[in-house]
C-alpha positions in Angstrom: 25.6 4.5 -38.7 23.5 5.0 -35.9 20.7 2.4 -34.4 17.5 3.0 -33.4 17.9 0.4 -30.8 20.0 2.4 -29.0 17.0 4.8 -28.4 17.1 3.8 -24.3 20.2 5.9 -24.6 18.9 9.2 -26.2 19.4 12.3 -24.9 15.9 14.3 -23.3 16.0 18.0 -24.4 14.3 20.2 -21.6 12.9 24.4 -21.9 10.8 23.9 -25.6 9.4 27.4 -24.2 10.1 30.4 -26.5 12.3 32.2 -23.5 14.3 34.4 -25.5 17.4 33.1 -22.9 19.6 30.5 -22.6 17.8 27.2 -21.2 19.0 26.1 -17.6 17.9 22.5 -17.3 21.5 20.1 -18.2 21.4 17.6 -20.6 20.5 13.9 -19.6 19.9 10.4 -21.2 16.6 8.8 -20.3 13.9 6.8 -22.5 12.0 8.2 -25.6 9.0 6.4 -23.9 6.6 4.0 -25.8 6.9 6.4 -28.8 3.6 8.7 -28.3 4.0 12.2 -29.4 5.5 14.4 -27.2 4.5 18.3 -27.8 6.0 21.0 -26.3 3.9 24.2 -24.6 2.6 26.6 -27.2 4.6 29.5 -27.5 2.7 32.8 -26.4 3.6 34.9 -29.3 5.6 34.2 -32.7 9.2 35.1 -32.6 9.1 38.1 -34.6 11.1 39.7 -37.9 14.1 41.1 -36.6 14.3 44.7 -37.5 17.2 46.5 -38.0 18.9 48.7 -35.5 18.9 52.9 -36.5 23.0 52.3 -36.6 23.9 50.5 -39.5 27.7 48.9 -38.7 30.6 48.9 -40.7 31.1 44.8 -42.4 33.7 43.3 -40.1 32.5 44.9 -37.1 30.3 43.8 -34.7 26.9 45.6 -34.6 26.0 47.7 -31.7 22.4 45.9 -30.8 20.6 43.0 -31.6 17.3 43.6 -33.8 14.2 43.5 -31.6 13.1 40.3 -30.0 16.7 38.6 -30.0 18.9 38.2 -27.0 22.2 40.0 -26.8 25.0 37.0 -26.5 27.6 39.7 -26.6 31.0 39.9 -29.2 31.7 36.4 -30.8 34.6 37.6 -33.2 33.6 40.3 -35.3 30.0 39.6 -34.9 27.2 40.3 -32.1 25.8 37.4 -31.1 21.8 37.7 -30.9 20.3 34.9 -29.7 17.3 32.9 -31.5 14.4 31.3 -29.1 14.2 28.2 -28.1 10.9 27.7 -30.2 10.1 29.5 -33.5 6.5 30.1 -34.0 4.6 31.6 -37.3 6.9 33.1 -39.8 9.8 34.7 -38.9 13.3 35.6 -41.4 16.3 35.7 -39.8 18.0 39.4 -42.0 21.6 39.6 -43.4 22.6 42.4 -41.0 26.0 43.5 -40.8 27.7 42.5 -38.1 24.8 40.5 -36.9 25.5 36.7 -36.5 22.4 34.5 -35.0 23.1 32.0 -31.7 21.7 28.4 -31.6 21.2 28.4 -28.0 20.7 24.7 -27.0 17.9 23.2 -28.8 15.8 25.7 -31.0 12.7 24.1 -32.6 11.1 25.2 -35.4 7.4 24.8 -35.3 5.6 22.0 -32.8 5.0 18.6 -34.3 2.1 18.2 -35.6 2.4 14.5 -36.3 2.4 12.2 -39.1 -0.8 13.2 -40.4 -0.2 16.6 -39.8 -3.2 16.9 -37.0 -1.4 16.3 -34.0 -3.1 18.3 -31.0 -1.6 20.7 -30.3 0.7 21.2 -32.8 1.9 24.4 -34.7 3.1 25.4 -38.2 6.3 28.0 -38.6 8.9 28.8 -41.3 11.9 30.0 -40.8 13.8 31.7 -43.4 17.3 32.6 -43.4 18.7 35.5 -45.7 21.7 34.7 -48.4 24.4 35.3 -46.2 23.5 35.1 -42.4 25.6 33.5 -40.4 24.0 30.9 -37.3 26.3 29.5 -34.7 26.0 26.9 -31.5 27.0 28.8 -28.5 29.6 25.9 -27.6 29.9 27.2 -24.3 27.1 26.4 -22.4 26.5 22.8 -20.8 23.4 21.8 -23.3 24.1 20.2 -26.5 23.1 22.8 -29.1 21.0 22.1 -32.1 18.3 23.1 -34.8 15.3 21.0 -35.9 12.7 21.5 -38.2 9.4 19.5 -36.7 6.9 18.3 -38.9 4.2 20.0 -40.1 7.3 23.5 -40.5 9.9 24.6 -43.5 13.0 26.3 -43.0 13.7 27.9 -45.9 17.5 28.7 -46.4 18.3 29.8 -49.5 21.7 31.4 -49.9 23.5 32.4 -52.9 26.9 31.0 -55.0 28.1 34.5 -53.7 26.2 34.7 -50.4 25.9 30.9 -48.6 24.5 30.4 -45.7 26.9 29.1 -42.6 25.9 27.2 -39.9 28.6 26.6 -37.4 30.4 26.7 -34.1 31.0 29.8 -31.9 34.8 28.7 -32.1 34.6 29.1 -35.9 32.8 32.7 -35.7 35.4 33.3 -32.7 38.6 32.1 -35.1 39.7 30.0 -32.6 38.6 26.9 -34.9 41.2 24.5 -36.8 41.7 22.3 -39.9 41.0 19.6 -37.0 38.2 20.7 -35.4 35.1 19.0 -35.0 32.4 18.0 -33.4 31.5 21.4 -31.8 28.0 21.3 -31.9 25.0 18.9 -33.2 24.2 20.2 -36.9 21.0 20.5 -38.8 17.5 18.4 -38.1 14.7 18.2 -40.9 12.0 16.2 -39.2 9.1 15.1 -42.3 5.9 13.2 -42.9 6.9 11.1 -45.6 6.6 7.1 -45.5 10.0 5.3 -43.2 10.1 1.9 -42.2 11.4 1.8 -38.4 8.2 2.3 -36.8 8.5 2.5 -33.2 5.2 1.2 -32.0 4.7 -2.3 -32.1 1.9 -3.7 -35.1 2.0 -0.6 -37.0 2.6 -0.5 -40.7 5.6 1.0 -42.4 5.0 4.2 -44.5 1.3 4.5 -42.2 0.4 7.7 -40.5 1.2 6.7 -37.1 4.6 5.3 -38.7 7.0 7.6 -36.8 10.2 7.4 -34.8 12.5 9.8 -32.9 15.4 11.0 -34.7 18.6 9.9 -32.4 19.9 12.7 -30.0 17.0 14.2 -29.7 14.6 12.6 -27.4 11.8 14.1 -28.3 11.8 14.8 -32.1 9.7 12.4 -34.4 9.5 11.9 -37.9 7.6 9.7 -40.5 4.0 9.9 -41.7 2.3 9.3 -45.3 3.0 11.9 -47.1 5.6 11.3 -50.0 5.8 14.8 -51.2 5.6 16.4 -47.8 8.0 19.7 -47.7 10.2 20.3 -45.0 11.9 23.7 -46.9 14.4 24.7 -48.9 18.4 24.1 -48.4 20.5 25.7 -51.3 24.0 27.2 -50.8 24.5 26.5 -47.5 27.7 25.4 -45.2 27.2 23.0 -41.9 30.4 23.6 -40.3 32.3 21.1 -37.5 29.1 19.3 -36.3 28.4 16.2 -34.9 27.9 16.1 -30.9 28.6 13.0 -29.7 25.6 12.2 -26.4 26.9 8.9 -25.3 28.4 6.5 -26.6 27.1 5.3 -30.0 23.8 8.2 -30.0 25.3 11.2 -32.1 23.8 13.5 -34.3 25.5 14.7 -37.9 25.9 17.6 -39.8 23.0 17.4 -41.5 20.0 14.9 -40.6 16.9 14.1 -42.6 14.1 12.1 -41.4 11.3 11.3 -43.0 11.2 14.7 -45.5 9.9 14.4 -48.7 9.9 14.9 -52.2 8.7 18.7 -51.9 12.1 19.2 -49.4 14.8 20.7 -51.4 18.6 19.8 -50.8 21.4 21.2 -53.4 24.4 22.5 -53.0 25.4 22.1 -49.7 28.4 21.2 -48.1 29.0 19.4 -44.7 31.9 20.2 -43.3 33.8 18.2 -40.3 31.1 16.3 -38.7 32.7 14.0 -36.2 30.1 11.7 -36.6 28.5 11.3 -40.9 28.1 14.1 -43.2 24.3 13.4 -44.4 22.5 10.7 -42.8 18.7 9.7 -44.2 16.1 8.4 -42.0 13.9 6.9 -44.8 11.7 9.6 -46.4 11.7 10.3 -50.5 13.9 13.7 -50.6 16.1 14.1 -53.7 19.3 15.8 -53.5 21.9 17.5 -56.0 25.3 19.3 -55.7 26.5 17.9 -52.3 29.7 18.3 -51.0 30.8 16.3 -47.5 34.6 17.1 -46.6 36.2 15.6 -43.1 33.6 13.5 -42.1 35.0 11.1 -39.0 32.6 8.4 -39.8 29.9 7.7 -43.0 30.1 10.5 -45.8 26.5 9.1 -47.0 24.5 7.0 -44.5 20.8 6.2 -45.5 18.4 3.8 -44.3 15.2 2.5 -43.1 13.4 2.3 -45.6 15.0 5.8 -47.5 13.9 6.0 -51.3 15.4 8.9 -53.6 17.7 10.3 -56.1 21.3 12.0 -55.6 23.5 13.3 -58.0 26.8 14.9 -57.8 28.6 14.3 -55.0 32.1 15.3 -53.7 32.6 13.4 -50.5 36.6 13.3 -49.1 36.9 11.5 -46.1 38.8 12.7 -42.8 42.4 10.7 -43.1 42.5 8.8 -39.7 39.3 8.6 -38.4 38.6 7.7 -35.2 34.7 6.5 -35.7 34.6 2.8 -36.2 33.4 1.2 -39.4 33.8 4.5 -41.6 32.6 4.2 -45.4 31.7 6.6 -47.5 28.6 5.4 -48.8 26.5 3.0 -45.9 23.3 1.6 -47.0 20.9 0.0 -44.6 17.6 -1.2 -42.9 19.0 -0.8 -39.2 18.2 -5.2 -38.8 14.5 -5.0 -40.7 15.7 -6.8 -43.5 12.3 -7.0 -45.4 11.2 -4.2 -43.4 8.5 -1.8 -45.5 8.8 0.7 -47.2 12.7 -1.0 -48.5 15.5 1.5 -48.6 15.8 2.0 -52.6 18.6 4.5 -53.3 20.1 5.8 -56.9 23.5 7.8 -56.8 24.9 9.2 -60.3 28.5 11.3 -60.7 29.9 10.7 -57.7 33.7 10.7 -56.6 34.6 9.2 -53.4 38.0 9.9 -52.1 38.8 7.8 -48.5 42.8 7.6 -47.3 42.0 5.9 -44.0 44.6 3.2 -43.2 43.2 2.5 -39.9 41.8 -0.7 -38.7 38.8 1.1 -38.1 37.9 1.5 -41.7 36.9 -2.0 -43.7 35.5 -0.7 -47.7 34.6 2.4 -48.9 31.5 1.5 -49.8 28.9 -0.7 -47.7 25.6 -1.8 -48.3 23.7 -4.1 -46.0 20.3 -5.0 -44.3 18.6 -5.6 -47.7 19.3 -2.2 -49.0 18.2 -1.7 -52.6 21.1 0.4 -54.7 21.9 2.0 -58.2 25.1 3.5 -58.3 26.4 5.2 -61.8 29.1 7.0 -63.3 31.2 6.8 -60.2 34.9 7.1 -58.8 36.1 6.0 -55.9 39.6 5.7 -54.1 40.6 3.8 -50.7 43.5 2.2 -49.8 41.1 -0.4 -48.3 38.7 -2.6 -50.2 36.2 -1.2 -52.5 33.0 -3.0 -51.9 31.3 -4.5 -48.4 28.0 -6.5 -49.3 26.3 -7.7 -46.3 23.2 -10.0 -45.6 22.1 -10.5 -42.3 19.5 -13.2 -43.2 18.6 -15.8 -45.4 14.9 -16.3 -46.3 13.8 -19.2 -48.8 17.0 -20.1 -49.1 18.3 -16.4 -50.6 20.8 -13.7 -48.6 18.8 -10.4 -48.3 20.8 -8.0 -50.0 21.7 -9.8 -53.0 18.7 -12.1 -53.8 17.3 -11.5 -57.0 14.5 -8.5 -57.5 10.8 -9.2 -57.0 9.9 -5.7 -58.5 11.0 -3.4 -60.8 11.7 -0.1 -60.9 9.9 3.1 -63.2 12.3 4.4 -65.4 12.2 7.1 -68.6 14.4 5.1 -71.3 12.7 2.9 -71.8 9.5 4.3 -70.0 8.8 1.6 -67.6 6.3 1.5 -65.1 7.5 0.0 -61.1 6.1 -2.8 -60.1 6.2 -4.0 -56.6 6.1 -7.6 -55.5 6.0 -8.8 -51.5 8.9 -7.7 -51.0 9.7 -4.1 -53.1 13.1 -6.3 -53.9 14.6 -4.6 -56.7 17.8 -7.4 -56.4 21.4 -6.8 -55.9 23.1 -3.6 -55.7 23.6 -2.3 -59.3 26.8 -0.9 -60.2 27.1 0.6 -63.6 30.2 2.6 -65.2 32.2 2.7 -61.9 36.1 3.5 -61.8 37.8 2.3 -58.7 41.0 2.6 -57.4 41.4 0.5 -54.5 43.4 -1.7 -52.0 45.2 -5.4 -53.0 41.6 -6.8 -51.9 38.7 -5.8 -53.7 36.0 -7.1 -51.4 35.7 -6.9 -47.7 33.8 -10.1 -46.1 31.3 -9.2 -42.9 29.3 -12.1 -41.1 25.9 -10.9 -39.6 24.2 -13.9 -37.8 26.4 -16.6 -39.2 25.6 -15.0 -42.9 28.6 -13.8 -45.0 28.1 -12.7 -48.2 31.2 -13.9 -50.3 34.1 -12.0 -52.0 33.0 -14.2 -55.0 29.3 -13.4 -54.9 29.9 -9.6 -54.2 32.3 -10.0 -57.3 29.6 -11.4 -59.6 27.5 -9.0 -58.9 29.9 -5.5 -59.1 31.9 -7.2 -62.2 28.6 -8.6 -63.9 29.2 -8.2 -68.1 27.5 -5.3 -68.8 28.5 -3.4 -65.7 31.4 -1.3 -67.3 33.4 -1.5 -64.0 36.9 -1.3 -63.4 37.6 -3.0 -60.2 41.0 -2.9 -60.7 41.9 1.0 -61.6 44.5 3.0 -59.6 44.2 6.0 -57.4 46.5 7.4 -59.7 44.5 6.6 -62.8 41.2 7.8 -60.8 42.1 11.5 -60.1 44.4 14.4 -60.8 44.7 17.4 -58.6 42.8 15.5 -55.4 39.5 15.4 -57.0 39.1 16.1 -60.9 38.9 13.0 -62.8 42.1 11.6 -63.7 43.0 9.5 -66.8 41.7 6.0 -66.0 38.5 7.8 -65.1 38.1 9.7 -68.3 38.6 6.8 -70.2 35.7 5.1 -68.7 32.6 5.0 -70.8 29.3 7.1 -68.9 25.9 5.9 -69.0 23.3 8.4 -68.7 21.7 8.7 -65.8 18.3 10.7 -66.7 17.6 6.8 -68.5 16.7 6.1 -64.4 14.1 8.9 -63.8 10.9 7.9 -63.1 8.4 7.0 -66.2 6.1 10.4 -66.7 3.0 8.6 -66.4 4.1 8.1 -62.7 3.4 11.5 -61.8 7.1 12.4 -60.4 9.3 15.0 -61.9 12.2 14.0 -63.4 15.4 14.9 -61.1 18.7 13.2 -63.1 20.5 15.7 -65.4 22.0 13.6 -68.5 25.9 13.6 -68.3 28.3 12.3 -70.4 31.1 11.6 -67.7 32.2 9.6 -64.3 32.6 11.6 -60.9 31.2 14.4 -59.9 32.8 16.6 -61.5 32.8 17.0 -65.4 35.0 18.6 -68.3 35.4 22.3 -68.9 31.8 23.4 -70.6 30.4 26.4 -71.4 26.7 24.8 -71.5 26.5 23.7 -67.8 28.6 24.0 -64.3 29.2 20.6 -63.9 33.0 21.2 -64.1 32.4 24.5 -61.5 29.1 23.5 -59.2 31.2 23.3 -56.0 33.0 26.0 -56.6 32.4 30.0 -54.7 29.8 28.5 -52.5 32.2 26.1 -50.6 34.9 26.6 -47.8 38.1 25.3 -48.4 40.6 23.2 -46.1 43.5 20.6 -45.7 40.5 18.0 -46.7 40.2 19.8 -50.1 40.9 23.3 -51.5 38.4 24.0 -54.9 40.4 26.8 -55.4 40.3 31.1 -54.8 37.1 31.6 -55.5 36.0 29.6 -52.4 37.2 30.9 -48.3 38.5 29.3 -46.1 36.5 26.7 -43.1 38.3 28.2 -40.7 37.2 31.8 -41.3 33.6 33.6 -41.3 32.7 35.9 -43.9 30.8 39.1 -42.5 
């Protein structure tokens, strides 16, 4: 996981300027500053709808023009490369054009920031939507680090289709030069949001406040964090994030996808990161929900969420690159980047999940990890490691308790029974909860971590995972706990569900529900004809040596056209 402390280190992006050309200025690492907004120059004009050319191209050749307003890159494979601005003004739709694929040319902003409050001067609103089917790369060959971010106050709206996803990825990818291996070839997806985080980055100011905000890490420049709990950054459905995860120096990366600070109104289902050299999803607080996820070949975290992150996630296939080179790799990492009471708390619930890490590397301690006072509900899971299964870290003790694991001062809203939160000092909802979990894991069960002379016990981590009631099976195999690399295998089937829509807030609280019942563990269920949860990550998806969901989904290392 990356630290905001490290933000001396960040990376400053130059040329926010709507040039409709490559930016000159190299990248550098320099100081955020003391965390006031920083707002590019107004763009003249809106980047416009492209419009087709009067030649319409055969599919698997490249077109013969660019639609007006977009650069000419040239041939990348069998596409022509057109080139988006560096800054995307008013609303503007990116077309499924045959033989058209569209060029993340270093940073590409869409929208100005217009703070947490959504009034910053000089700020502007844009949305960007991409067509089922359109293809965006990084042009990996130029010297800047190349990535996409959605400011506040803007929606991207990418919307692709089970037959028709949407694929972000590297010009080596669209060129077919790219490999089971490859990765980090360019710096993923940014959705910058007003809702409430809890890493403010001015001194005195209050978690979850307006003026609340920090810079996402890589960026330099891009904030996130504001009041607004339902704030709506877009729409990602079907969608690929291929071989991501520019590293900038050492420990500042950015992922495949990034959140920070989006809210409830952002949609996030069925995607799929793909080989991010750094994690798949990482969550800078905010309150966005997510369903149907699928990470594959992430080189560090699968899940990483934190400061002060409070949501809802369910379904998700995560299999973790064998051998990774990050240190401390886990496929779940839960923390509050050293606030350990810090406000609003990190508060996440995970149902039907199956976690598959084969790391035997010294880099790689548990599969899953959850520190800094994290709150956590995870249900009807699986997971396989060769290395322990839980890390439970506190790095403080206050009134004699270890955050992390100290018992609850709140509670949360749930449906069944209908239960309104309440919220004490501390918005402690107690340990971890673990609840109808098959594992399959190394000899030792629990990994042991000191953070300022604090360790957290194998024996207390065991009372709370193995607690009577928990239906856990700490001791399962990874033979038991799948069949065919990822379908539930026979331990697993055996192991009793609980039903995760019991853990949706209480209607009188206003939010929607967002848990589906199931009946099953994992993240994927039986053969039914009532639902897709034995199909969901199916079509959509790419497949590689990570995982192969069968002939209905392509390949990662080819581009459809």
């Amino acid at each position: 996981m990356a630290s905001f402390n490290r933000l001396s280190l960040i990376l400053m992006t130059s040329c926010a300027g709507i040039a409709l050309s490559a930016c000159d200025g190299s990248p550098s690492i320099a100081s955020p500053g003391d965390g006031a907004i920083i707002v590019p120059a107004p763009a003249p004009a809106p980047a416009p709808t492209p419009t087709p050319t009067s030649a319409t191209p055969t599919p698997g050749v490249p077109a013969a023009s660019c639609p007006s307003g977009y650069t000419d890159a040239g041939v990348v494979g069998s596409y022509r490369g057109c080139r988006l601005p560096s800054l995307i003004t008013g609303n503007t739709t990116l077309a499924k054009l045959p033989g058209v694929a569209y060029e993340i040319n270093g940073r590409v902003d869409v929208g100005i920031d217009l703070g947490g409050g959504g009034t910053a001067p000089g700020g502007q609103s844009a949305i960007l939507t991409v067509q089922p089917g359109v293809v965006l790369y990084a042009n990996t060959t130029n010297a800047d680090n190349d990535f996409m971010v959605v400011n506040r106050g803007s929606r991207i709206l990418a919307e692709g289709t089970e037959a028709l996803p949407i694929v972000f990825t590297s010009q080596q990818n669209v060129a077919g030069t790219a490999t089971d291996e490859a990765q980090g070839q360019w710096g993923g997806l940014i959705l910058a949001g007003r809702a409430p985080i809890s890493n403010c980055n001015l001194a005195g100011t209050t978690g979850g406040a307006a003026n609340c905000e920090n810079v996402v890490e890589g960026t330099g420049t891009a904030l996130y964090g504001g009041n607004a709990p339902a704030d709506n950054s877009g729409s990602i459905r079907y969608v690929q994030i291929r071989y991501s995860g520019t590293a900038l120096a050492e420990n500042v990366e950015l992922q495949g996808l990034t959140l920070g600070g989006t809210g409830y109104g952002t949609t996030i289902d069925h995607v799929q990161v793909h080989n991010s050299s750094d994690d798949g999803i990482e969550i800078f607080g905010g309150r966005t929900n997510m369903k149907n996820i699928v990470i594959t070949g992430a080189d560090d975290d699968s899940l990483d969420y934190d400061v002060g992150y409070r949501g809802l996630i369910q379904f998700v296939l995560a299999v973790q690159k064998p051998n990774n080179t990050q240190t401390d790799n886990y496929m779940i990492e839960a923390d509050s980047n050293g606030g350990e009471d810090a406000l609003p708390r990190t508060w996440a619930q995970i149902a039907n999940f199956t976690f598959i890490q084969t790391s035997n590397n010294a880099n790689t301690v548990a599969a899953l990890r959850i520190r800094g006072g994290a709150d956590t509900r995870l249900v009807n899971g699986i997971v396989t490691t060769p290395q322990a299964c839980v890390n439970l870290v506190a790095g403080a003790v206050v009134n004699g308790q270890k955050t992390t694991i100290r018992p609850a001062d709140s509670t949360p809203s749930t449906s069944t029974p209908s239960a309104a939160e309440t919220a004490g000092p501390l918005q402690d909802f107690g340990p971890p909860i673990f609840n109808s979990i098959y594992f399959g894991c190394g000899a030792t069960k629990y990994a042991q971590t000191a953070v300022n002379s604090v360790t957290v016990t194998s024996a207390e981590q065991q009372a709370i995972v193995e607690a009577a009631g928990n239906n856990v099976n700490i001791n399962g195999t990874a033979a038991a706990a799948l069949t065919g690399t990822f379908l539930a295998g026979s331990g697993a089937t055996a192991t009793t569900a609980v039903n995760p829509a019991n853990y949706n807030p209480q209607p009188a609280s206003g939010l929607a529900a967002f848990f589906v019942p199931t009946t099953f563990v994992g993240a994927i269920g039986p053969d039914s004809t009532a639902n897709d949860f034995d199909t969901w990550y199916q079509r959509w998806s790419c497949n590689s040596n990570r995982a192969n969901f069968g002939t209905t989904s392509a390949a990662c290392t080819a581009v459809p056209n």
